[in-house]
Backbone bond lengths (Angstrom), bond angles and torsions (degrees), N, CA, C in turn:
res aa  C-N    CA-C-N  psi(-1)  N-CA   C-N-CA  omega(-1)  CA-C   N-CA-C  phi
1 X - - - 1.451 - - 1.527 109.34 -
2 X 0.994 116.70 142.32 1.955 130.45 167.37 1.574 95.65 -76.74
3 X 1.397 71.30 164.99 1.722 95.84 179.59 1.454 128.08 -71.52
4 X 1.543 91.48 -9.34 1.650 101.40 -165.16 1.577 101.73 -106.57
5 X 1.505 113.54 -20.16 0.992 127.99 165.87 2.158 104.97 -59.17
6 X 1.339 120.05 -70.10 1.092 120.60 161.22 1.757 130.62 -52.62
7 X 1.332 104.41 0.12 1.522 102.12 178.20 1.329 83.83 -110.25
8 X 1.203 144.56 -38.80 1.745 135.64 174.28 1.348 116.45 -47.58
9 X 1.477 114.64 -51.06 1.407 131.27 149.34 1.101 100.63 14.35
10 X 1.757 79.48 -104.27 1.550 122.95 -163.71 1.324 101.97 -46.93
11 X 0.863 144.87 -67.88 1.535 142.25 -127.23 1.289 90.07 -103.08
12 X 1.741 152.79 -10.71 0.991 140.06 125.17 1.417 140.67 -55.80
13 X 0.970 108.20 -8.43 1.546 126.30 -178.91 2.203 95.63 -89.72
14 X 1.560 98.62 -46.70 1.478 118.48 177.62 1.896 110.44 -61.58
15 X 1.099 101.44 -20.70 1.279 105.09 -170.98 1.574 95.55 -94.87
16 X 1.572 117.98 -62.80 1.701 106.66 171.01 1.634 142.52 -45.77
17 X 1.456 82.93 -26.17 1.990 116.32 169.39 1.888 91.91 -68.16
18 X 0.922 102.31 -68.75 1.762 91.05 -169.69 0.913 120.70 -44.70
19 X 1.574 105.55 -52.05 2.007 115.61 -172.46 1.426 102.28 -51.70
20 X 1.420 131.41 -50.37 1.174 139.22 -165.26 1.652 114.05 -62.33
21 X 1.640 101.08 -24.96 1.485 92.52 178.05 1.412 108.83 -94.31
22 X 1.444 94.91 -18.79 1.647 88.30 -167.21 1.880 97.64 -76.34
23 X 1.272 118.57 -44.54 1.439 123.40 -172.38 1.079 119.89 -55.33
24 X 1.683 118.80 -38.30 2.001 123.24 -179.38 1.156 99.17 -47.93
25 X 1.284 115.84 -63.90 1.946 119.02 -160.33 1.530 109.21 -60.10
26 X 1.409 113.00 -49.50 1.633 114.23 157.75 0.915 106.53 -41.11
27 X 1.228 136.28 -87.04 1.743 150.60 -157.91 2.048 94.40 -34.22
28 X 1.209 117.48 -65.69 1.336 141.04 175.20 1.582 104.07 -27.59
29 X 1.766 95.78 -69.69 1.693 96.50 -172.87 1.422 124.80 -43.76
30 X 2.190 88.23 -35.43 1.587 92.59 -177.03 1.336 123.88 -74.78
31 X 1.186 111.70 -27.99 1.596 105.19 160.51 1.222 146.44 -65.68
32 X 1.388 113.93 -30.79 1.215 110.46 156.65 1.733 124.41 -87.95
33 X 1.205 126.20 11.40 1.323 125.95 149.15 1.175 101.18 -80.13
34 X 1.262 124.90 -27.75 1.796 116.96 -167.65 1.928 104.87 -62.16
35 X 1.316 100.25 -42.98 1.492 132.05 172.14 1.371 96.96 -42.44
36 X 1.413 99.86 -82.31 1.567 90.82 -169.33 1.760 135.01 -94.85
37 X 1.242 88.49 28.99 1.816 98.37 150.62 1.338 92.52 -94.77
38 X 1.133 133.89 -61.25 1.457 111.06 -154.42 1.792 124.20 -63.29
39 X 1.588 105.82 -23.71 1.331 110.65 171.76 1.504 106.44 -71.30
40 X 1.505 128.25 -27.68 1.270 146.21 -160.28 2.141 98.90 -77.46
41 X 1.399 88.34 -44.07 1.685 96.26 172.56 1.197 127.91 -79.92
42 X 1.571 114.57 -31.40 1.568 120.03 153.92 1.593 122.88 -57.59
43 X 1.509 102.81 -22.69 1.627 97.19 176.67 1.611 108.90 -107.27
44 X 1.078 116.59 -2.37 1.684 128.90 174.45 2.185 83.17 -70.66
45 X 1.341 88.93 -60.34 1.968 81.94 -157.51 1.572 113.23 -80.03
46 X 1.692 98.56 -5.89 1.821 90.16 166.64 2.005 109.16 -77.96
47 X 1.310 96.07 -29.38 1.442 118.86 178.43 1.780 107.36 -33.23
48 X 1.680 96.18 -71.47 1.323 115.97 176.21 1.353 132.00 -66.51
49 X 1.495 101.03 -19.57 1.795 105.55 146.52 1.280 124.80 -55.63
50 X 1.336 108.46 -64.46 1.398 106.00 178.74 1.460 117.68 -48.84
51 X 1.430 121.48 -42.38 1.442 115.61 -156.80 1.388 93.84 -75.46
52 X 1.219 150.31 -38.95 1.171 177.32 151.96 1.810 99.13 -8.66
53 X 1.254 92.59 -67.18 1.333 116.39 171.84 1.422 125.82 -42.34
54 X 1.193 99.49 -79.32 1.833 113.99 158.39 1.595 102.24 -56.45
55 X 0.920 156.74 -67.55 1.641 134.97 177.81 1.151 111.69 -20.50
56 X 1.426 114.24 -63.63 1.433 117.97 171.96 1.347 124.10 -24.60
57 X 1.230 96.11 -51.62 1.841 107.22 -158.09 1.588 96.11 -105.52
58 X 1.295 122.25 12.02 1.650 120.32 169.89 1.579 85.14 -91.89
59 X 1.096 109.17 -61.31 1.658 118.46 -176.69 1.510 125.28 -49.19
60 X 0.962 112.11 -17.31 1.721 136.04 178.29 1.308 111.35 -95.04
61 X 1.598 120.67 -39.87 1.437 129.28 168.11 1.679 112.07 -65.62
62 X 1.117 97.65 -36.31 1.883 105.68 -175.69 1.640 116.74 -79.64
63 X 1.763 115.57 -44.36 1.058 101.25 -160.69 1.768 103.28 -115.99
64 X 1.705 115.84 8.66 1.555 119.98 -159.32 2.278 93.53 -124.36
65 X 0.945 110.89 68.06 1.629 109.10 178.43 1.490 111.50 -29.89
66 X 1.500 111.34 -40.25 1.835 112.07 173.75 1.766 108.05 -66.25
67 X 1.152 142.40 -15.29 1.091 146.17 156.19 1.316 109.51 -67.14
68 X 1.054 137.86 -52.26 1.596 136.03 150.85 1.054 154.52 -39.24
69 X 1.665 99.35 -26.07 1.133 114.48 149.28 1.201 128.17 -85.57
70 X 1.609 107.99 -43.75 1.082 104.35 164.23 2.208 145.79 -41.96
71 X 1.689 82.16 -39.09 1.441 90.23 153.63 1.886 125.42 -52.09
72 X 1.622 66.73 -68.91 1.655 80.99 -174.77 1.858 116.10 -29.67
73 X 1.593 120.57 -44.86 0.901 128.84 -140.22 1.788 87.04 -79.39
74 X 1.669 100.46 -66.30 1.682 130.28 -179.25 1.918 96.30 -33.11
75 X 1.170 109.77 -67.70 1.558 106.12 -152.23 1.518 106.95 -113.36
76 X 1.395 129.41 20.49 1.473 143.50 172.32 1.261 110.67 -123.91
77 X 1.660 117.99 -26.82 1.277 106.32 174.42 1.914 109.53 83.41
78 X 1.318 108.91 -13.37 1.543 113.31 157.05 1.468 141.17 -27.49
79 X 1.405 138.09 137.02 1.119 126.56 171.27 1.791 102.16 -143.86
80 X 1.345 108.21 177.20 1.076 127.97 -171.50 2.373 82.26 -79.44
81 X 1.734 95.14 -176.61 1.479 111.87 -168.83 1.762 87.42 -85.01
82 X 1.165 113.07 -62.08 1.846 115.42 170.38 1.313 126.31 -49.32
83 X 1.346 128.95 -9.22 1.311 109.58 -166.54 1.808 99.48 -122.59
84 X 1.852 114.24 175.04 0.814 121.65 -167.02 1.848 93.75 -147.26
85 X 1.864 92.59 134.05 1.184 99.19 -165.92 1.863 97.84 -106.84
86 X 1.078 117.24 136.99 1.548 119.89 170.68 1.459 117.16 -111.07
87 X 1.673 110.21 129.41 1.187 87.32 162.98 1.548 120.17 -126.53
88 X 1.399 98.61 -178.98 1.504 87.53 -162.02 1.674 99.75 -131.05
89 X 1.377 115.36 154.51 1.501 118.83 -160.47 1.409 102.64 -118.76
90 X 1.752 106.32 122.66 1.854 98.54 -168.90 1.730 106.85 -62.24
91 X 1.237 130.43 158.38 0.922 161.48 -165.79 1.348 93.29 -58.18
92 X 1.474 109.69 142.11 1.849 107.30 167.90 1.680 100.59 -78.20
93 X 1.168 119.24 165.93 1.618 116.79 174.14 1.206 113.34 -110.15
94 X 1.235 136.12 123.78 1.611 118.76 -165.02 1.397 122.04 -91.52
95 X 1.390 110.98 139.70 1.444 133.90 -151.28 1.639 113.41 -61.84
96 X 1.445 124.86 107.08 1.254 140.43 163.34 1.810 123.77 -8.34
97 X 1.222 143.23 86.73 1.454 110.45 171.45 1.545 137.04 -99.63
């Protein structure tokens, strides 16, 4: 072999050596962006559940009066002028020895 034959070699072998360093860390970045779009899209469409959700129940508060009361009753503690609300306190659990 010539020399030029061995300096082609080399400096092709030098050229695949580079790409390789330069490409892992690329290659790398792209995967973990790949990663996190997709966790990024699982929480985009849990996102749109929820809002979805609550629309519902903005819309249920506005146009359904038994939803209103129903609130009212659950998380205000409300009652009608006749009625009587009881409450009751869970049980203590008695202590282990």
């Amino acid at each position: 072999m010539k020399w030029t034959d061995y300096l082609f070699t080399m400096i092709l072998v030098l050229v695949i050596a580079a790409s390789f360093v330069i490409l892992i860390p690329a290659y790398t970045e792209y995967k973990n962006a790949r990663t996190e779009a997709q966790h990024l899209r699982q929480e985009v469409l849990r996102q749109e559940l929820q809002t979805h959700q609550l629309r519902q129940q903005v819309q249920a508060l506005i146009h359904d009066p038994a939803t209103v009361e129903r609130v009212a009753r659950e998380k205000l503690g409300w009652c009608r002028e006749d009625e009587m609300i009881y409450h009751f306190e869970p049980l203590a659990e008695p202590e282990q020895q």
